[in-house]
SEKEVO-638314 format. One record per residue (C-alpha): z, y, x. Coordinates in steps of 0.02 Angstrom, whole numbers, plus 32768, in hexadecimal, padded with zeros to 4 digits. Layout:
N
[lumdo [Z,Y,X]]
...
This chain:
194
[lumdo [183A,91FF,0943]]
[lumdo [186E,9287,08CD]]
[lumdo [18A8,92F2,092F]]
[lumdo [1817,92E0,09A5]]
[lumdo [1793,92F4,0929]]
[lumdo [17CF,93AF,0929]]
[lumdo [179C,93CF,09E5]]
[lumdo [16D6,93D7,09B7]]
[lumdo [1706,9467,0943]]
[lumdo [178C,94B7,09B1]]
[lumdo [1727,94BE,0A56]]
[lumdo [1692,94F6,09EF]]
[lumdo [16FD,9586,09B1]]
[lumdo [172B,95A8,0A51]]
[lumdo [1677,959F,0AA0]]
[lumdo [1653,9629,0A29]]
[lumdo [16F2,967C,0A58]]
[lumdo [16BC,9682,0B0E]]
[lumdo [15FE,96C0,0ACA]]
[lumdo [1645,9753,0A82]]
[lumdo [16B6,9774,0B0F]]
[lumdo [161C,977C,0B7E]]
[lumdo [15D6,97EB,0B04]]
[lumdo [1653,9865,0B01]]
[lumdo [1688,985B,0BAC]]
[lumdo [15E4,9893,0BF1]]
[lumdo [1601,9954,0BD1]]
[lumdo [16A3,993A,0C2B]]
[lumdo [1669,98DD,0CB8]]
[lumdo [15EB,9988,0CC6]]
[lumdo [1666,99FF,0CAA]]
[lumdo [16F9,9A32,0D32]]
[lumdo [1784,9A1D,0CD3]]
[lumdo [17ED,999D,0D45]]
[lumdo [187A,9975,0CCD]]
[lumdo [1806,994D,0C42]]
[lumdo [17A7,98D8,0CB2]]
[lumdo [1844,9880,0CCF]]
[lumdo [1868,9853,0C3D]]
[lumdo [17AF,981E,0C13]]
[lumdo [17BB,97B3,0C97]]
[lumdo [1865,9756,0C63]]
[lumdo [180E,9747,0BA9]]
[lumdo [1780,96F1,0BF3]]
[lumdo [17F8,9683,0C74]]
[lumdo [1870,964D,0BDF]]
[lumdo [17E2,9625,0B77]]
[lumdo [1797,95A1,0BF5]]
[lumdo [1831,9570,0C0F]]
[lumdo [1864,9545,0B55]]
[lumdo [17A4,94E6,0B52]]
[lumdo [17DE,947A,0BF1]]
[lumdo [1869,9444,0B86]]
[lumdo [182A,941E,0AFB]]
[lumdo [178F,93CE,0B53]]
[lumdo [181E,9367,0BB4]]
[lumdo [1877,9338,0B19]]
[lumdo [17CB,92FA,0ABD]]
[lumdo [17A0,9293,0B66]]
[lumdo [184D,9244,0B69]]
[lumdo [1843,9211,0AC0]]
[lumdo [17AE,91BA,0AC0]]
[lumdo [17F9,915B,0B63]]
[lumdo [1887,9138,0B10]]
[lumdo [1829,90DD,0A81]]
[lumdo [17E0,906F,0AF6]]
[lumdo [1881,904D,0B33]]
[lumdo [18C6,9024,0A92]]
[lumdo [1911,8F71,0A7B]]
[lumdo [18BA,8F13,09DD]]
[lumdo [194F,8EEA,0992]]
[lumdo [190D,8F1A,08D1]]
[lumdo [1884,8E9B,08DB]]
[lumdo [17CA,8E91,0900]]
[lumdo [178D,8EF7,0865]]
[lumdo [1807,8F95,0886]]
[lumdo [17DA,8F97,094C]]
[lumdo [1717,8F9B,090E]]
[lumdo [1738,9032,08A2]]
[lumdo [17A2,9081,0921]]
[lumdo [172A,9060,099B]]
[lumdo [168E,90A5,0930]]
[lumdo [170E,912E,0902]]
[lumdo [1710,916A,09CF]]
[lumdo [165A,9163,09CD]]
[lumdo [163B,91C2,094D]]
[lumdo [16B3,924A,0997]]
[lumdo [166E,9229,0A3C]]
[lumdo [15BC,9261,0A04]]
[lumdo [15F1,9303,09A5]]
[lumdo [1659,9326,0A63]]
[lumdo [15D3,9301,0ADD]]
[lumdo [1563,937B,0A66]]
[lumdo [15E0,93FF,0A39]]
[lumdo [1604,9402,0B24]]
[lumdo [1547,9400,0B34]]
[lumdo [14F3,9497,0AAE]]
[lumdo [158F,94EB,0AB5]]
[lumdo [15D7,9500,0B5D]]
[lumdo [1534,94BE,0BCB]]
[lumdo [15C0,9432,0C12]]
[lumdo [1555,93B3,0C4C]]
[lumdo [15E1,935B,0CB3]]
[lumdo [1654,9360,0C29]]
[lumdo [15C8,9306,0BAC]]
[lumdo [15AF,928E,0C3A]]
[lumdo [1663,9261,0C42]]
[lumdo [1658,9253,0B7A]]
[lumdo [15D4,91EC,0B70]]
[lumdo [15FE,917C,0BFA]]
[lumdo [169B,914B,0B92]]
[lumdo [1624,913F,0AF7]]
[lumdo [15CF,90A3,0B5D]]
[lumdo [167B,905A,0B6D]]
[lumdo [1682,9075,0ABC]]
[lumdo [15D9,900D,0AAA]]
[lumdo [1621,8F8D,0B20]]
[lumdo [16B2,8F65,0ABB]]
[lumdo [1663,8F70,0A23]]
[lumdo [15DD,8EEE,0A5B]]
[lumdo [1670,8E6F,0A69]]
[lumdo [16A6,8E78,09B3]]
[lumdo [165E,8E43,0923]]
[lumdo [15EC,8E8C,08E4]]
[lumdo [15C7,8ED9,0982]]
[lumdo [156F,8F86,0982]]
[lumdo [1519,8F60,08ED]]
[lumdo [15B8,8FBF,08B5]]
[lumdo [155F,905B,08D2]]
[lumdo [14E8,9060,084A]]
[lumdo [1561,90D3,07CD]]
[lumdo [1552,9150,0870]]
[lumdo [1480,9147,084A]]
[lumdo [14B3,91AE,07C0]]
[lumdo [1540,922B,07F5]]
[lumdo [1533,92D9,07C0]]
[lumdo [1526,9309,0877]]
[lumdo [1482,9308,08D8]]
[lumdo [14DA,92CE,0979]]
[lumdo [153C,9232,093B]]
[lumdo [1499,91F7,08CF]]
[lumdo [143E,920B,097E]]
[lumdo [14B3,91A9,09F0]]
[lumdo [14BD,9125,0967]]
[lumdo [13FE,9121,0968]]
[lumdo [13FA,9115,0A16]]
[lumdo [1494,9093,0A22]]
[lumdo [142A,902C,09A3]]
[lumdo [1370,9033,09DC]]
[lumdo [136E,8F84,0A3F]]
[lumdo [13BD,8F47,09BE]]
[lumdo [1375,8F7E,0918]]
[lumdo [12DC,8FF7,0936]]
[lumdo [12A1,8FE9,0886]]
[lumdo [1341,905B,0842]]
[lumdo [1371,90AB,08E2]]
[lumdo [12B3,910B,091E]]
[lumdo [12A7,9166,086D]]
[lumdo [134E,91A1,0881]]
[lumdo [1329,91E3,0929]]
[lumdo [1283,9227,08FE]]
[lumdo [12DA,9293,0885]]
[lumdo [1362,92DB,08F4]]
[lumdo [12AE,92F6,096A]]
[lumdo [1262,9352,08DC]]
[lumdo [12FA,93B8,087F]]
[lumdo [1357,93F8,092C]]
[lumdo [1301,9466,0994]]
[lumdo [133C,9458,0A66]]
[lumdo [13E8,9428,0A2D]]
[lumdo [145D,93A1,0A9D]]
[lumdo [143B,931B,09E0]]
[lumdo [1358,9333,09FB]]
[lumdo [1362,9319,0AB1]]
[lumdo [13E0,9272,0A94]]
[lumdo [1367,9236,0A08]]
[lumdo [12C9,9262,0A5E]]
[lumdo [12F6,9222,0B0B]]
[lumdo [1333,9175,0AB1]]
[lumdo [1289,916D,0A54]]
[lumdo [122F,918F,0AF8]]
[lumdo [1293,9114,0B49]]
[lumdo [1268,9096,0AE3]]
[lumdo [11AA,90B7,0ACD]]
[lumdo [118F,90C4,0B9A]]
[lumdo [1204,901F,0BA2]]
[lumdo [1192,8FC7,0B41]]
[lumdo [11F7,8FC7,0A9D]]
[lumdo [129B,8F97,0B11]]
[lumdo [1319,902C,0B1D]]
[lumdo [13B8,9009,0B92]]
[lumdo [143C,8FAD,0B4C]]
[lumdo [14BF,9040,0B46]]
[lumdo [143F,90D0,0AFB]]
């Protein structure tokens, strides 16, 4: 997952890339100068282009985890597993703030329940998530909060009511908040998979 842990920052980079290339581009959009146009508009088409691939290559490594043969025993598929969601999280958030790509965080976290799934097979089960409570980013601690609600409230709400309270209308407060919400209206009973 190496290699895959670099996507977050890469596709971030390039979601500012394509910010500043709106910036700039608008004074050339207004302006009649064809040829410069042009080649704003090939920027902008090779930039969203280099994002689809590297979205692509994040997606098919997270679907080729749970793919993966557990040949190395039960211990290294948990941490491999826990590994992918972890890298899941920071992808679904990094699609979501910065590109707005709502189907592409779908697909994410869609392979993030298979994730769960498998993991609820193995010993210990998702209780392998805890470590994630305390990750350095916002997003994994609030997917493992809301991964762990059902099954241990008492250490999974405070960790989502402080993603609530320390990120402001970010992808990682609306995961946390809509997890705690869940599981308040649900009478203390969130779904199984968030």
């Amino acid at each position: 997952m190496k290699c895959a842990m670099d996507v977050n920052e890469t596709i971030a980079q390039l979601g500012t890339k394509l910010d500043e290339w709106f910036d700039r581009s608008g004074g050339t959009f207004a302006s009649n100068d064809r040829a410069a146009q042009g080649k704003a508009i090939l920027r902008g088409i090779e930039t969203v282009k280099e994002i689809d691939r590297i979205k692509a290559r994040g997606l098919a490594s997270l679907t080729a985890l749970l793919k993966e043969e557990n040949s190395d025993g039960k211990q290294d598929r948990v941490t491999s597993l826990v590994g992918g969601l972890r890298f899941g999280a920071r992808l679904a958030h990094t699609l979501h703030d910065e590109l707005g790509d709502t189907t592409g965080e779908a697909k994410v976290v869609d392979l993030m329940d298979e994730i769960i799934h498998q993991l609820d097979k193995l010993d210990p089960g998702r209780a392998a998530l805890v470590p994630l409570l305390g990750d350095p980013d916002a997003g994994v601690r609030a997917y493992a909060g809301a991964y762990l609600i059902k099954l241990m409230p008492d250490r999974a709400i405070p960790v989502l009511r402080d993603v609530e309270e320390n990120e402001d209308a970010n992808s990682a407060h609306f995961t946390a908040y809509f997890a705690r919400m869940i599981w308040e209206r649900e009478g203390k009973h969130a779904p199984a998979s968030r």
